[in-house]
Residue frames as qw, qx, qy, qz and C-alpha x, y, z in Angstrom:
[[0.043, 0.211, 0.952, 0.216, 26.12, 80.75, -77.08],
 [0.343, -0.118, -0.242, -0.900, 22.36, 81.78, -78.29],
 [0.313, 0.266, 0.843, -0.347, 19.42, 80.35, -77.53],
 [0.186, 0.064, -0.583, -0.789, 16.40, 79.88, -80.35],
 [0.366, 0.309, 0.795, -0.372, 12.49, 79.75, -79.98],
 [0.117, -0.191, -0.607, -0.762, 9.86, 79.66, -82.57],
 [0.138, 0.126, 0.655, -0.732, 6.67, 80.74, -80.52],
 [0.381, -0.167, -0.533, -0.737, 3.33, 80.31, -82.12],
 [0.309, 0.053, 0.697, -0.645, 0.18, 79.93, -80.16],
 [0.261, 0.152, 0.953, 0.016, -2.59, 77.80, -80.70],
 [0.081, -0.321, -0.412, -0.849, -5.76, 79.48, -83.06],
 [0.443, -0.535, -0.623, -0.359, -8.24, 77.81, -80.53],
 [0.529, -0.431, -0.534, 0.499, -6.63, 78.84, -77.40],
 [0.315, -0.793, -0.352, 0.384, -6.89, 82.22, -75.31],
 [0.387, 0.890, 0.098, 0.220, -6.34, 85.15, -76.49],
 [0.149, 0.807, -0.570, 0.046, -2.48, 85.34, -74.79],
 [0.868, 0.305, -0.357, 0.162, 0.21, 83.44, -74.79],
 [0.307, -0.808, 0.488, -0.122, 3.12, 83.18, -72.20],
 [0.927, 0.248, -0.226, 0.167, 6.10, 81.08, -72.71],
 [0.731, -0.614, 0.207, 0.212, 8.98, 80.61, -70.47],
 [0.690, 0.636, -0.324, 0.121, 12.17, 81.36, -72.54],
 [0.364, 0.474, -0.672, 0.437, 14.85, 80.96, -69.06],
 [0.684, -0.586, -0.423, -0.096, 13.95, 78.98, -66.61],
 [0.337, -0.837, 0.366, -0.227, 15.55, 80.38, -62.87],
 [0.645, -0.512, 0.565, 0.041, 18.70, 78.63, -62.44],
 [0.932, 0.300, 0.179, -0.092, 19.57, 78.33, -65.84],
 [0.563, -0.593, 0.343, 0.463, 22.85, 80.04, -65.72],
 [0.652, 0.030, 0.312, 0.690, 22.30, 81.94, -68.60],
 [0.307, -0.504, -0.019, 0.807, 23.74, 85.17, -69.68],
 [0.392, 0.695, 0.581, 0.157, 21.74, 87.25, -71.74],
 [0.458, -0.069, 0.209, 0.862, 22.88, 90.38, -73.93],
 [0.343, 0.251, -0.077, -0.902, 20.12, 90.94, -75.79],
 [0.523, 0.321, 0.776, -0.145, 16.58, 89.64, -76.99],
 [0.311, 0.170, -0.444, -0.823, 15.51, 90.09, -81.21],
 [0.444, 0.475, 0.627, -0.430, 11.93, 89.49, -81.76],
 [0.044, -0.092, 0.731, 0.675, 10.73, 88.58, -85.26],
 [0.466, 0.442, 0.329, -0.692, 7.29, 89.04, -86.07],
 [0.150, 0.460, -0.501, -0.718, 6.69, 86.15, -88.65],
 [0.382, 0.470, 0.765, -0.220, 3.18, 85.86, -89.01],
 [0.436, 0.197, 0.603, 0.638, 2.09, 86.52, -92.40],
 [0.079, -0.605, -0.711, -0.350, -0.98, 88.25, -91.74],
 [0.471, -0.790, -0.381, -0.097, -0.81, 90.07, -88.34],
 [0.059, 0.728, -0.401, 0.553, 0.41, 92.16, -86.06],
 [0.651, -0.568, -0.436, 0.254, 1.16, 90.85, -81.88],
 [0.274, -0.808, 0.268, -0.447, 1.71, 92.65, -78.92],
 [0.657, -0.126, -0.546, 0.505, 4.70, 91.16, -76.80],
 [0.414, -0.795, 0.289, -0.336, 5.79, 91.60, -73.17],
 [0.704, 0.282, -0.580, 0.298, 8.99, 90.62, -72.30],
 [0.355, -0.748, 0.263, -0.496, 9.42, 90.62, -68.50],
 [0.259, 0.465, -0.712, 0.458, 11.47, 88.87, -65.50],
 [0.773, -0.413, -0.163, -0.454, 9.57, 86.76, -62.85],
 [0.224, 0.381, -0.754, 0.486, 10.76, 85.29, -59.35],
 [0.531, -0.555, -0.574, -0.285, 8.41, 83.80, -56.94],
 [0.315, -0.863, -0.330, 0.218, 6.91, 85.88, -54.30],
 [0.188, -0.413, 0.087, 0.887, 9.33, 88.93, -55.15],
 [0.547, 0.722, 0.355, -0.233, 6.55, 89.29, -58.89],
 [0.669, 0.548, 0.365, 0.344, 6.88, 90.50, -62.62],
 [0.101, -0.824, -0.016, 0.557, 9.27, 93.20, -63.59],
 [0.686, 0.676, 0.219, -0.157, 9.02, 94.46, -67.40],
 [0.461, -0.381, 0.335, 0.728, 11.48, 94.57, -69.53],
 [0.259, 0.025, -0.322, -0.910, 9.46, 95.52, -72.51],
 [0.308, 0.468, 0.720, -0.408, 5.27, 95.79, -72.28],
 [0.514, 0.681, 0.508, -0.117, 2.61, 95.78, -74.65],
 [0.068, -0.496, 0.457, 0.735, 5.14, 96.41, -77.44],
 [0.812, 0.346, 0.330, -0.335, 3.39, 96.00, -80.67],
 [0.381, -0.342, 0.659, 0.550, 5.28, 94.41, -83.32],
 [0.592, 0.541, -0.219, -0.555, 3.93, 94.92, -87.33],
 [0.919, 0.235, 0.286, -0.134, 3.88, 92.72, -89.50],
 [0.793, 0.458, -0.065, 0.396, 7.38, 91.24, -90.71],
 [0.421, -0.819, 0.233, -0.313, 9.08, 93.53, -87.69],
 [0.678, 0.181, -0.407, 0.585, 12.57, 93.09, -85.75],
 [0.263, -0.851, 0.313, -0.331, 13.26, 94.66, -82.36],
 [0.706, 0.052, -0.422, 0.567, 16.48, 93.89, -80.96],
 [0.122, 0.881, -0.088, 0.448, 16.93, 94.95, -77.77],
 [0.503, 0.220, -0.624, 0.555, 19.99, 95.12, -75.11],
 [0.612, -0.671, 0.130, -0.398, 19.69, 94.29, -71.85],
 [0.247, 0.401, -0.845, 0.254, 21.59, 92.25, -69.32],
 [0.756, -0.374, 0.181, -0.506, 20.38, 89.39, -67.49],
 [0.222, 0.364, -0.886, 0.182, 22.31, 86.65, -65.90],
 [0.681, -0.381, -0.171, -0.602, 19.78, 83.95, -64.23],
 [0.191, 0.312, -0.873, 0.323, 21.89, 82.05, -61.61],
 [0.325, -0.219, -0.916, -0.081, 20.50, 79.59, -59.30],
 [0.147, -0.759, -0.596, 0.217, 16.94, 80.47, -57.34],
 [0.149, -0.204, 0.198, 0.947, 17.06, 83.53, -59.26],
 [0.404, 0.527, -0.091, -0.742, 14.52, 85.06, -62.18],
 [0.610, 0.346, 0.659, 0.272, 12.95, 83.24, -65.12],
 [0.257, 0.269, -0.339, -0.864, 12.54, 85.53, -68.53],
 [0.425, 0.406, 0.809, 0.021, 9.27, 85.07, -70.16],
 [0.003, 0.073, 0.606, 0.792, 7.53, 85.89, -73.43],
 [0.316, 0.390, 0.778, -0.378, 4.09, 86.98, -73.47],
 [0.072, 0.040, 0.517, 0.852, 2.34, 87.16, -77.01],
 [0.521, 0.438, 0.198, -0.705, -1.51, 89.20, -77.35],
 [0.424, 0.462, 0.744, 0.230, -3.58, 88.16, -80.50],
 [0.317, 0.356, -0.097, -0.874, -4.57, 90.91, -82.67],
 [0.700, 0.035, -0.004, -0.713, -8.28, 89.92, -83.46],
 [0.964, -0.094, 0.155, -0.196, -8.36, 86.47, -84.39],
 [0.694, 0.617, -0.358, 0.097, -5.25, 85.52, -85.62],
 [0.967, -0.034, -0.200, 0.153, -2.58, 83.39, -84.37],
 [0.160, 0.947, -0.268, 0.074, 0.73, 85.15, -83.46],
 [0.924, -0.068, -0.050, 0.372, 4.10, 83.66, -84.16],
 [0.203, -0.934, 0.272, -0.109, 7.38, 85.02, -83.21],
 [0.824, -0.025, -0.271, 0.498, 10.96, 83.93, -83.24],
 [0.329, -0.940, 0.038, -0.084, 13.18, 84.40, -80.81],
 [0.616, 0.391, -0.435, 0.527, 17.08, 85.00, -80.00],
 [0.532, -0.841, 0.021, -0.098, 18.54, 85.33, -77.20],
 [0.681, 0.534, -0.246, 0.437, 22.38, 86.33, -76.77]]
């Protein structure tokens, strides 16, 4: 089963984003993550990374930049069982612009 996010961050708000895509203890199995870059206008910088409290943040992909209209798909494994890891999404702004993203997750 997949999971599906449409991320888009707010024009007036800060200049990143961070969005929880597994919370810890959801008890699911992840294959791989495709990022879609589909803002019309802009590029974003993502950072895809793992997070546990008091153990911290460990990347799976940083300050990747995605172009405009852009796909990365990429494999990894990640299984989040209970009091485990969350996966999150952080999206940058490139200059003023908004940055939306969909996500999969398999």
């Amino acid at each position: 089963m997949a999971k599906y996010f449409n991320i888009t961050g707010d024009s007036a708000a800060a200049a990143e984003l961070t969005r929880e895509l597994l919370a810890p203890g959801d008890n699911f199995r992840a294959n791989y993550i495709s990022l879609a870059n589909v803002h019309a206008d802009t590029k974003c910088t993502v950072d895809v990374y793992i997070e546990k409290f008091a153990s911290g943040k460990f990347y799976i992909l940083k300050n990747v930049e995605l172009p405009i209209g852009a796909t990365l798909v990429h494999r990894f494994t990640f299984d989040n069982g209970i009091d485990e890891y969350g996966l999150y999404l952080k999206l940058t702004k490139s200059a003023s612009e908004t940055p939306a993203v969909d996500v999969i997750l398999k």
